[in-house]
C-alpha positions, 0 to 999 in steps of 0.5 A: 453515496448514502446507504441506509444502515438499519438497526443492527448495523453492518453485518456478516463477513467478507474476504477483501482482497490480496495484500497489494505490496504482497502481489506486486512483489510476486509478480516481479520476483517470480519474473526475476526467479527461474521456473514458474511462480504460481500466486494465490490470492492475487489483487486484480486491481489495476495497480498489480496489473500494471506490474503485470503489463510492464513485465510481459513487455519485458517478455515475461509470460504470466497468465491470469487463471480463475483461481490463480496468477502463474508467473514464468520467470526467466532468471535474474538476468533473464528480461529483455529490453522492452520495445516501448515506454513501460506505463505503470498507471497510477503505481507508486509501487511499480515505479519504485521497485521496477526502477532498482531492478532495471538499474542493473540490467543490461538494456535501455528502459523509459518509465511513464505514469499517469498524470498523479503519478507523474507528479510523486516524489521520485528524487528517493530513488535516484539519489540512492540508485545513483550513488550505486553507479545507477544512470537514471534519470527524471526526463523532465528535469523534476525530479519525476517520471519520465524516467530514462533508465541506462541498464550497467554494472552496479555496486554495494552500498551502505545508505541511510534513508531520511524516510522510512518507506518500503518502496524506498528501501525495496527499490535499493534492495532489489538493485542490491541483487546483481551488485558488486557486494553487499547492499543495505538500508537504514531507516529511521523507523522500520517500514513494511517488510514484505520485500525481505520476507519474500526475497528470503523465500525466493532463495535471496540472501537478505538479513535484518537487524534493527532498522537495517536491511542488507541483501548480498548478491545473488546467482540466482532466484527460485520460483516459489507458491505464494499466498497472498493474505487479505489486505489490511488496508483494504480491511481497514475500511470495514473495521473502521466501518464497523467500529462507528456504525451502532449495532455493527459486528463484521468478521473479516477473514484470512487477513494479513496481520503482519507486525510492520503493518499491524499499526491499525489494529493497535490504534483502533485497540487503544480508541477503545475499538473492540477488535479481537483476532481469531484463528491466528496463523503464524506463517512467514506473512502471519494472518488471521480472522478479524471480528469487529464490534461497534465502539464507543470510541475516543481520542488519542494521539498517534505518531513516531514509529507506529506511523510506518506501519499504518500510512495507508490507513491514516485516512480513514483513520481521520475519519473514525476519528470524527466519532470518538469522543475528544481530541485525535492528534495525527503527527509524523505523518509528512509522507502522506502529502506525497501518496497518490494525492496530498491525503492530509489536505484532501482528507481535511477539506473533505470531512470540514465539508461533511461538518467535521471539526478538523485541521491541516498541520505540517505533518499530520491533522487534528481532529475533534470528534463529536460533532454530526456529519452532513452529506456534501460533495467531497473531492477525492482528488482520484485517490483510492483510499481517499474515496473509500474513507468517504464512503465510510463517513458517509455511512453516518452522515445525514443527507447524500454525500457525493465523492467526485470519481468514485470508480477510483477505488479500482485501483486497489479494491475493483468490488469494494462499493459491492462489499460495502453494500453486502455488509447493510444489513437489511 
């Protein structure tokens, strides 16, 4: 794509969508909980509703309304055997979490995905739901989906995560609600805690200390009214945005800004972004306003415990690095060669083919800013936040970049070319 910017930049304001974690998890408590769940702001991208689709074959009723999503939850113990394999798309989210809560149940499940999720990292959960006296199983033998799922009784354990990963976390969490006795989770570094936030307003008995979640069984669950705050990685692309285009200033409205995944608004701060909160909301999941101002920017090295807290949005990231002036150092970042495609080497060879100069390390990427941005085709290897991170360097390269599959945005953000677009200003 190449969109002409004119010399005021990006302007006006948007509301992107509902946080992603935060949907996926309504949908799955609500069916958990007894009564009806009603959620605001839900994300309509294919990711959420393949949540959706997996728990209606699991005789969940959620209807889909103009203005919100009602989920009629049948209690903790409440699903029934699905009739077929249940397909979770693309959904590293869906997998992970959905397999903690069929571990023990008192039925038989198949998990399946497609093709890029096949191929993710799934040995995480299987290993920790196994020591719980979970009988799950890679079909193939790898490790990967498909994934036979023998529903039984399960145990409280204590299990220190090698990674920090909310999926990881929440998969044992959620598993922990019908065991034996308490479960927890150390990480080496706090990932998002969406889970333990609205597990606790779901009537849950979770509670945290440092980097250890531990969750006591429950009796029950009760249906709640969530609204889901915008997301800040689908935000992340209009800061981003806004940031190196000149003449820019965008506002971004009601936008999640949660403390274990604010890591990209720290960064831009300390590149020297202008980046300025308004109308902060100090809720269970606090949000505000976003204004964002073109900057003149520069390098910095970015890894340990910040990392959790700004995965998604490393790839874009990569690409604000581009403009700032010096060297950006990415580290401690190995979880991105597992996302929905390997982001470090996709990222790299997609900037290097628009001219940028940057490499693939072990764990992260370097980055030397300064050098002009051509147009090119880029592969987006089908990864959503890949495209869109392409999308936004092509704002300031010179020429038609061309993003191989650029309809997979629809997996977390359907309107996003759209918003984009409304942000031109004329």
């Amino acid at each position: 794509m190449k969109e002409t910017i004119s010399r005021y930049g990006l302007r006006g304001e948007l509301t992107v969508p509902g946080d992603k974690s935060i949907s996926h998890r309504s949908v799955m408590f609500g069916a958990l909980a007894d009564g009806t769940t009603e959620i605001t702001g839900f994300l309509r991208g294919a990711d959420c509703l393949s949540t959706i689709r997996c728990f209606e074959k699991m005789g969940i009723c959620t209807e889909i309304l103009p203005d919100r999503v009602l989920v009629h939850g049948k209690g903790l113990h409440g699903l029934t055997a699905p009739s077929d394999i249940l397909d979770c798309g693309n959904s590293g989210t869906t997998t992970r979490l959905i397999s903690g809560i069929l571990a023990g149940q008192n039925f038989n499940s198949r998990l399946t995905g497609d093709a890029s999720l096949c191929r993710r990292p799934m040995r995480r959960i299987l290993i920790p739901l196994g020591r719980m006296g979970a009988d799950i199983a890679s079909e193939d033998g790898n490790d990967c989906l498909p994934l036979r799922i023998c529903g039984r009784p399960l145990h409280g354990i204590h299990y220190d995560s090698p990674v920090a990963s909310a999926q990881v976390k929440s998969s044992i969490l959620l598993a922990g609600l019908t065991a034996d006795g308490p479960t927890s989770v150390t990480e080496p570094h706090l990932s998002r805690n969406h889970t333990e936030i609205l597990l606790r307003s779901f009537g849950a008995d979770i509670r945290s200390e440092g980097t250890t979640a531990t969750i006591y069984p429950a009796e029950e669950l009760t249906a709640q009214k969530i609204a889901v705050p915008g997301d800040i990685s689908s935000a992340a692309f209009f800061i981003a945005a806004a940031l190196i285009v000149p003449g820019s200033e965008i506002r971004l409205r009601n936008i999640g800004i949660n403390p274990t995944r604010d890591g990209m608004i720290r960064v831009c701060r300390e590149m020297g972004g202008r980046l300025n909160l308004e109308n902060v909301r100090r809720e269970a999941e606090p949000r505000a306003d976003l204004l964002v101002q073109a900057s003149s920017l520069h390098g910095i090295t970015i890894g340990g415990d910040i990392v959790p807290a700004l995965i998604d949005e490393l790839p874009v990231i990569a690409v604000m690095a581009c403009f700032a002036e010096g060297t950006t150092v990415i580290r401690d970042a190995q979880e991105l060669k597992v996302k929905e495609s390997n982001r470090i080497r996709i990222m790299t060879e997609g900037l290097r083919r628009m001219g940028a100069d940057c490499e693939e390390t072990e764990d992260g990427m370097i980055i030397r800013g300064g050098r002009p941005l051509h147009g090119a085709s880029v592969d987006s290897a089908s990864d959503h936040r890949a495209a869109m991170s392409f999308a936004v360097a092509s704002l300031m390269a010179d020429g038609e970049t061309n993003i191989s599959d650029p309809e997979c945005v629809k997996i977390s953000y359907p309107e996003f070319y759209r918003d984009l677009h409304s942000l031109i200003a004329e």
